[in-house]
C-alpha positions in Angstrom: 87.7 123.1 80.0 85.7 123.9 83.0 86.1 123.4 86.5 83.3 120.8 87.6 80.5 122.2 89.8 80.1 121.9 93.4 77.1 119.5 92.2 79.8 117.2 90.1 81.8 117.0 93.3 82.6 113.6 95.6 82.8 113.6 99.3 86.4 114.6 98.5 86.0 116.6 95.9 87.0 114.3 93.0 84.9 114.3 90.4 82.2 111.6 90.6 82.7 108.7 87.9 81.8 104.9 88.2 85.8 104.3 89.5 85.5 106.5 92.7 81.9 105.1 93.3 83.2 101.5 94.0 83.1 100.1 97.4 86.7 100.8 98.8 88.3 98.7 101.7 86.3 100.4 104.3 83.1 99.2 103.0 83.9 95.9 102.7 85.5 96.1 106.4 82.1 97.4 107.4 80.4 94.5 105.3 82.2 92.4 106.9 81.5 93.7 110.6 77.8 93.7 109.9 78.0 90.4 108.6 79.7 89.1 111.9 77.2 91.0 114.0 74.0 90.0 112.0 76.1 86.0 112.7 75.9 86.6 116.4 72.2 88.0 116.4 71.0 84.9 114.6 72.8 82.9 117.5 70.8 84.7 120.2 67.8 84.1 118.1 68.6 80.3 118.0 69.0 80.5 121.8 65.2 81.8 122.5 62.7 80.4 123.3 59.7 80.2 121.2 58.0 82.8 123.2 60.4 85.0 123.4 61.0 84.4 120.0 58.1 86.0 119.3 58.2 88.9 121.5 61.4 90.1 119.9 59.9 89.6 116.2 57.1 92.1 117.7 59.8 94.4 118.6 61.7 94.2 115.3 58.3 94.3 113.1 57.6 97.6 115.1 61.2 99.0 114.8 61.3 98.7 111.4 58.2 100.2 110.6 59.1 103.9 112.3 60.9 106.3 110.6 64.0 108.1 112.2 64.4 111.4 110.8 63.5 110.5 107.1 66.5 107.9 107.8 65.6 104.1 106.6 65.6 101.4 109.9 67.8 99.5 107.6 69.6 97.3 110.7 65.8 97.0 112.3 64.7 95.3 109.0 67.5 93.1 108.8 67.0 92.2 112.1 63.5 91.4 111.3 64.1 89.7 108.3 66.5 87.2 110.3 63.5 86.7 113.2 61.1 85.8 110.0 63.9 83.3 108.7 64.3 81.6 112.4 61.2 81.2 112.5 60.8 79.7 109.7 63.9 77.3 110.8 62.0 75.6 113.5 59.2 75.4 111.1 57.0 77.6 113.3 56.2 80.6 110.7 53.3 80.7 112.8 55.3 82.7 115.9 56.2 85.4 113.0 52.5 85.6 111.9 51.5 85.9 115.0 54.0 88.8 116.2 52.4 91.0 112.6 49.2 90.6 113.8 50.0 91.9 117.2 52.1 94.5 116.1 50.0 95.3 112.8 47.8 98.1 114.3 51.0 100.1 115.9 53.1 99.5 112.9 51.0 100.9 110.3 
């Protein structure tokens, strides 16, 4: 039998099956941590005003349309996702709409 191939090779160079592909404890400690922080960004979304409200949706909707270095603004569209949903809480959807339509030209 052959050696595998520098292609066939994990991060530690295990050979790459379903078993060293699960999440490991790490990954569920950063779950967790991002869980907790995306927590305390919805409380200081809660704590806004409406108008400021929508000036950080603008600046979240613009975030997470750039692209850093080929690298997906993951934590930018979460955040964005969670202004849409507060939004949507105080059942103003309008202040989201709004910030896309401000933002729309420069996000594009």
């Amino acid at each position: 039998m052959e050696p595998p191939s520098t292609d066939d090779l994990g991060r530690w160079g295990a050979p790459l099956t379903k078993g060293n592909l699960l999440p490991c404890n790490v990954c569920a400690h950063s779950e967790n941590m991002k869980s907790r922080y995306s927590a305390t960004f919805r409380d200081y979304l809660r704590s806004l005003p409406d108008e400021l409200l929508q000036s950080v949706s603008e600046d979240y909707i613009w975030l997470s349309a750039v692209d850093f270095e080929n690298e997906p603004a993951t934590e930018f569209r979460v955040r964005r996702e969670c202004c849409r949903e507060e939004c949507v809480r105080r059942g103003a959807p309008q202040l989201y709409q709004i910030a896309e339509h401000v933002i729309s030209p420069w996000a594009a």
